[in-house]
PLY file of the C-alpha trace (Angstrom):
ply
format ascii 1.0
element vertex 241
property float x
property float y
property float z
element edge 240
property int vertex1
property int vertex2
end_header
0.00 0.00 0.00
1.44 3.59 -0.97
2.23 5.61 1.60
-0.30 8.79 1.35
1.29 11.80 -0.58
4.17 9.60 -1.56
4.25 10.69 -5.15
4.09 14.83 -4.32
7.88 15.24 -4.89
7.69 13.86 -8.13
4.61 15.40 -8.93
6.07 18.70 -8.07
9.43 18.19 -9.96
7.15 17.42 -13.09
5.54 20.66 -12.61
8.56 22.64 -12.36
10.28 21.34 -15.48
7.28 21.81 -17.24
6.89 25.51 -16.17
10.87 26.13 -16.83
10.06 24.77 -20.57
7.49 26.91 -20.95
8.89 30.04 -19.81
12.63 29.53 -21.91
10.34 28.75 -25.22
8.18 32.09 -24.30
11.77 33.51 -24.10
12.78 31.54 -27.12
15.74 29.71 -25.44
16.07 26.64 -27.34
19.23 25.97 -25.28
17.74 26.42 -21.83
14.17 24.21 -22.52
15.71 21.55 -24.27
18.40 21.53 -20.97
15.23 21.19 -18.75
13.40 18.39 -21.20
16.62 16.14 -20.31
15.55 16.53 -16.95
12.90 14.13 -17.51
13.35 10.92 -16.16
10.18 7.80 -16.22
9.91 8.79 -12.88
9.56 12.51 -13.47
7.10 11.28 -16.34
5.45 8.07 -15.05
3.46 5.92 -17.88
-0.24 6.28 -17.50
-1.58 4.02 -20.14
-0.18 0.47 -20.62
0.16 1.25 -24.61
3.38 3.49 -23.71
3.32 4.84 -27.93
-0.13 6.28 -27.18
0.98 7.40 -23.85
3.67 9.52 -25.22
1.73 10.76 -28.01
-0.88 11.78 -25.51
2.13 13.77 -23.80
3.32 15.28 -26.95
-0.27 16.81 -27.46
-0.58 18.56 -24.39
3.03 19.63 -24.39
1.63 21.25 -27.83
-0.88 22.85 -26.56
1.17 24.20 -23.53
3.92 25.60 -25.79
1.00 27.36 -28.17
0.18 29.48 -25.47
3.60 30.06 -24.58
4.56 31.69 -27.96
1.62 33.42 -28.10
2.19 35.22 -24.70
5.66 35.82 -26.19
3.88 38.10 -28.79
3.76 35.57 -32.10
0.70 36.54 -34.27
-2.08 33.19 -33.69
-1.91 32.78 -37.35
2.01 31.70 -37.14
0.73 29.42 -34.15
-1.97 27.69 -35.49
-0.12 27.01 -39.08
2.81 25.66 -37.01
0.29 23.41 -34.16
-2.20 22.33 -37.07
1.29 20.35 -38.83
1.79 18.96 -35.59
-1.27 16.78 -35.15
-0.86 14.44 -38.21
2.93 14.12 -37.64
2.53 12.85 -34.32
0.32 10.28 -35.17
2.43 8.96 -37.46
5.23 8.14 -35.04
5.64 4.55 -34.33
8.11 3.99 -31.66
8.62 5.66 -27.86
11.37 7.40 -28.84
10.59 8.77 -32.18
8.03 10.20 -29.76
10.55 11.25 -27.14
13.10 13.07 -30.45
9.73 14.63 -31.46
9.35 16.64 -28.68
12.68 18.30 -28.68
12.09 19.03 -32.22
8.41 20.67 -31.14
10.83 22.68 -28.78
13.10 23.86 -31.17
9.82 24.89 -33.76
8.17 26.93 -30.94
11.38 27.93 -30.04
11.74 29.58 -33.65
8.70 30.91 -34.15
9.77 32.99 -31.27
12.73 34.24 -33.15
10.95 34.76 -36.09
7.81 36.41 -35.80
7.98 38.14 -32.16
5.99 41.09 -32.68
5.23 41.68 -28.45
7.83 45.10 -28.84
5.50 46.55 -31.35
2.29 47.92 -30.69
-0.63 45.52 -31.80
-1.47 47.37 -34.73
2.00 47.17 -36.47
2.31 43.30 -35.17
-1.09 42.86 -36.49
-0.25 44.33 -40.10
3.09 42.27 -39.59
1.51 39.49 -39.46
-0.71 39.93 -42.54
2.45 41.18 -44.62
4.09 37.64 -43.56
0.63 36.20 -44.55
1.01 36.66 -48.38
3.73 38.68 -49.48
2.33 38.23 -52.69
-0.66 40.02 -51.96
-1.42 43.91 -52.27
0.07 45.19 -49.40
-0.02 48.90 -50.50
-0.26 51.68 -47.75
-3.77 52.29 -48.92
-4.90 48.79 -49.05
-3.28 48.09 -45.53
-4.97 51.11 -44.09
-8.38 50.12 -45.28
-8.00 46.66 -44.10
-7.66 48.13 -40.52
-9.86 50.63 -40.93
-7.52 53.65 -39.87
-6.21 56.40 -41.77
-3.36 56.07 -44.16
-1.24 58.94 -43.45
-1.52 57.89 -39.27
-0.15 54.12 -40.35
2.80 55.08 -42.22
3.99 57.94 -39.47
2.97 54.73 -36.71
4.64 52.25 -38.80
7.90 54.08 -39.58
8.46 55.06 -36.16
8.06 51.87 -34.34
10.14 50.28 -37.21
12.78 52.84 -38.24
11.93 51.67 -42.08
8.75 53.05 -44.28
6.25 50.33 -44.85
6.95 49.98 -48.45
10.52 50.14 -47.81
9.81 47.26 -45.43
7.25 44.96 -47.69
9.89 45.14 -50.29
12.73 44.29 -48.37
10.62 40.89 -47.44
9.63 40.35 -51.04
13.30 41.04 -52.19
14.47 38.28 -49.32
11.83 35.48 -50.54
12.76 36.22 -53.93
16.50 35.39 -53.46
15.41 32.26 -51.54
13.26 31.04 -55.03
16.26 31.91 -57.13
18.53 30.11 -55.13
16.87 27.09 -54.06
14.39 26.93 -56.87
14.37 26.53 -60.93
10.90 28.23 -61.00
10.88 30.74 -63.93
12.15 34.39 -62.43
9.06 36.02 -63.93
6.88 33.38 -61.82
8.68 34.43 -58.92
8.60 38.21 -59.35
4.42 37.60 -59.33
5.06 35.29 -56.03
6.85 37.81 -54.54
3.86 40.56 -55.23
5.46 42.11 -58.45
3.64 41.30 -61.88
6.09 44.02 -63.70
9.53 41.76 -64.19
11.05 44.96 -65.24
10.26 46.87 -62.35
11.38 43.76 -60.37
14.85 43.18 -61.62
14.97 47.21 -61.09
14.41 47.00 -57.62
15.99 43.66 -57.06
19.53 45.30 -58.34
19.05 48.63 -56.43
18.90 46.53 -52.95
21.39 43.70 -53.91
23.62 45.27 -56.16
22.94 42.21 -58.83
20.40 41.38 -61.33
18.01 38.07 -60.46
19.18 36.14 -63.27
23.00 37.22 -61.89
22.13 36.21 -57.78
20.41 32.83 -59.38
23.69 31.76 -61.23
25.95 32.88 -58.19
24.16 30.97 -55.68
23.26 27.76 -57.68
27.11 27.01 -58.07
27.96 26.96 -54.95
30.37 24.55 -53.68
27.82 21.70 -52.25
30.30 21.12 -49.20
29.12 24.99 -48.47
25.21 24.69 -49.05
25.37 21.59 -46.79
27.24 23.72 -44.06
24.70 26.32 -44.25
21.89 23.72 -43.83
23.60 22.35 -41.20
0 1
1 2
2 3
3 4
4 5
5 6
6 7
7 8
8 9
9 10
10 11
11 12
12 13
13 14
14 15
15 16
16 17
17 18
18 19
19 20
20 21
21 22
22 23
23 24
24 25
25 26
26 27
27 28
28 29
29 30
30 31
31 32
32 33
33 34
34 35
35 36
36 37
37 38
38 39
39 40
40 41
41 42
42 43
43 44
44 45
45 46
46 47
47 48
48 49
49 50
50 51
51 52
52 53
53 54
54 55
55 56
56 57
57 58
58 59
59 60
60 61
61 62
62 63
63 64
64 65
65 66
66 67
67 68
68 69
69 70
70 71
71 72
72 73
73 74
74 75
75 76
76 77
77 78
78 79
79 80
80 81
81 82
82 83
83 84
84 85
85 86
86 87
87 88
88 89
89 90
90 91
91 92
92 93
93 94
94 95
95 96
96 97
97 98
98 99
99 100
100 101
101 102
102 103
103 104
104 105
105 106
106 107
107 108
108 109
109 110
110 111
111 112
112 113
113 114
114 115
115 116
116 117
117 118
118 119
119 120
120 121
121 122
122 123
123 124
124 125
125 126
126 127
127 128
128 129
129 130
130 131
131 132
132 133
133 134
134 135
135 136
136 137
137 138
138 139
139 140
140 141
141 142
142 143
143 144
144 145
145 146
146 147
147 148
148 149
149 150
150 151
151 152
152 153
153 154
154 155
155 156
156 157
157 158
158 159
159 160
160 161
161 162
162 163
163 164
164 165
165 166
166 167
167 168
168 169
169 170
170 171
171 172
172 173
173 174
174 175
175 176
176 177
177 178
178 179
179 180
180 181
181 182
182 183
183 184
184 185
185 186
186 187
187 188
188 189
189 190
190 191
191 192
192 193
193 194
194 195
195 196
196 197
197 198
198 199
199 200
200 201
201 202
202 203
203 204
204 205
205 206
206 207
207 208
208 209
209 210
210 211
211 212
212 213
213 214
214 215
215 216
216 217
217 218
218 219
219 220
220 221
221 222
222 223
223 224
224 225
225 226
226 227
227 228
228 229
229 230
230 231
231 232
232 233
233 234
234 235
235 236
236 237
237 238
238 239
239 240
C-alpha cells in the first residue's frame, strides 16, 4: 500500500520542469528548454496508459498545446501558431516507436522555439504586429499603404507615421525588403521561372522587379540565381547544417 502523498515530490518536480520549458520557449531559449526536457526521467514522467506509444503521443499533445500558449504570450501573431500546431497533429500520429516520440518533442521545442525568433511582434504595438503578421501572410498580396490602411480601418497617413516610427523603415521600404528576401530564396533554391517568382513575390512588372531587385542587392536576379546555384555543395550543406 502507498504511503499517502508519496508521489508529491515527483509530482512537483514534473511541474517545475514543465513551467521552466514553458517560460525559456516564451523567451525563445532553445538551449535552456531543451536543458530542462533532459531533466525528464520515467519517474519525473510516469506511464499512464499500458500502450506506452499512445501514452507519449498523448504527452506530446498537451506539451503542444502548452507551448502554443507560450509563444503566443511571447507576442507571435495566432496565425504563425496555429499554421505551425495544425502540422503537428498528423505528424505525431504517425510516429511509431517511444522514442521517435521522445526526439519529437525536442524538435516541437526547437519549432516553438523559432517561431519565437521569427515572428515576435510583443515590442511593437498591436497594430503594427497585427499588419506584420498579414504582410508575412502573403507577401504576394497587395500590401499597399492604402490597401493596408483600409484593411484596418484607420487612416493612411496615421499608419505610415505609426509604422515608420516603431520600425525605423517606411512600410513599403519594409514589404519590399521581405519580397526582395523570398525572392532570393526562389532563385537560389528553386528553378521556378524568375518572372513566376517576381508575381510570387507581389510584383507582376519583371522589369520593375529586376529594377528594384539590383538597387537593394547590387545584382540582377538572373546574376544572384547563377551565383548561388554554383555553390560549392560542401558549403550549401554547411549552411543547412
Amino acid at each position: 500500500m502507498n504511503k499517502p502523498f508519496s508521489d508529491i515530490g515527483m509530482i512537483e518536480e514534473r511541474y517545475a520542469l514543465e513551467n521552466a520549458i514553458i517560460n525559456a520557449v516564451t523567451a525563445g531559449n532553445e538551449a535552456v528548454a531543451l536543458e530542462y526536457l533532459d531533466q525528464f526521467s520515467n519517474d519525473t514522467l510516469p506511464w499512464r496508459l499500458p500502450d506506452k506509444l499512445r501514452d507519449i503521443k498523448n504527452y506530446i499533445i498537451t506539451t503542444n498545446t502548452l507551448l502554443r500558449k507560450a509563444v503566443e504570450s511571447a507576442g507571435v501573431h495566432p496565425i504563425h501558431i496555429d499554421a505551425y500546431s495544425n502540422s503537428i497533429i498528423p505528424a505525431i500520429e504517425r510516429l511509431s516507436t517511444v522514442r521517435q516520440g521522445q526526439l519529437f518533442t525536442r524538435q516541437l521545442i526547437k519549432g516553438y522555439c523559432q517561431l519565437v525568433h521569427e515572428y515576435l511582434y510583443k515590442t511593437r504595438s498591436p497594430l503594427i504586429g497585427k499588419i506584420l503578421a498579414y504582410i508575412d501572410i502573403d507577401l504576394s498580396a497587395d500590401l499597399s499603404l492604402k490597401t493596408l490602411a483600409k484593411y484596418l480601418g484607420i487612416n493612411a497617413s496615421y499608419l505610415s507615421a505609426l509604422f515608420s516610427r516603431e520600425m525605423e523603415i517606411s512600410l513599403t521600404d519594409y514589404v519590399n525588403l521581405r519580397r526582395i528576401d523570398l525572392a532570393k530564396k526562389l532563385l537560389a533554391g528553386t528553378n521556378l521561372p524568375i518572372k513566376f517568382i517576381a508575381r510570387q513575390c507581389g510584383f507582376p512588372d519583371i522589369h520593375y522587379f529586376s529594377r528594384l531587385f539590383k538597387r537593394i542587392t547590387d545584382t540582377t536576379p538572373r546574376a544572384y540565381r547563377e551565383s548561388t546555384q554554383f555553390q560549392n555543395p560542401g558549403e550549401i550543406e554547411r549552411t543547412i547544417l
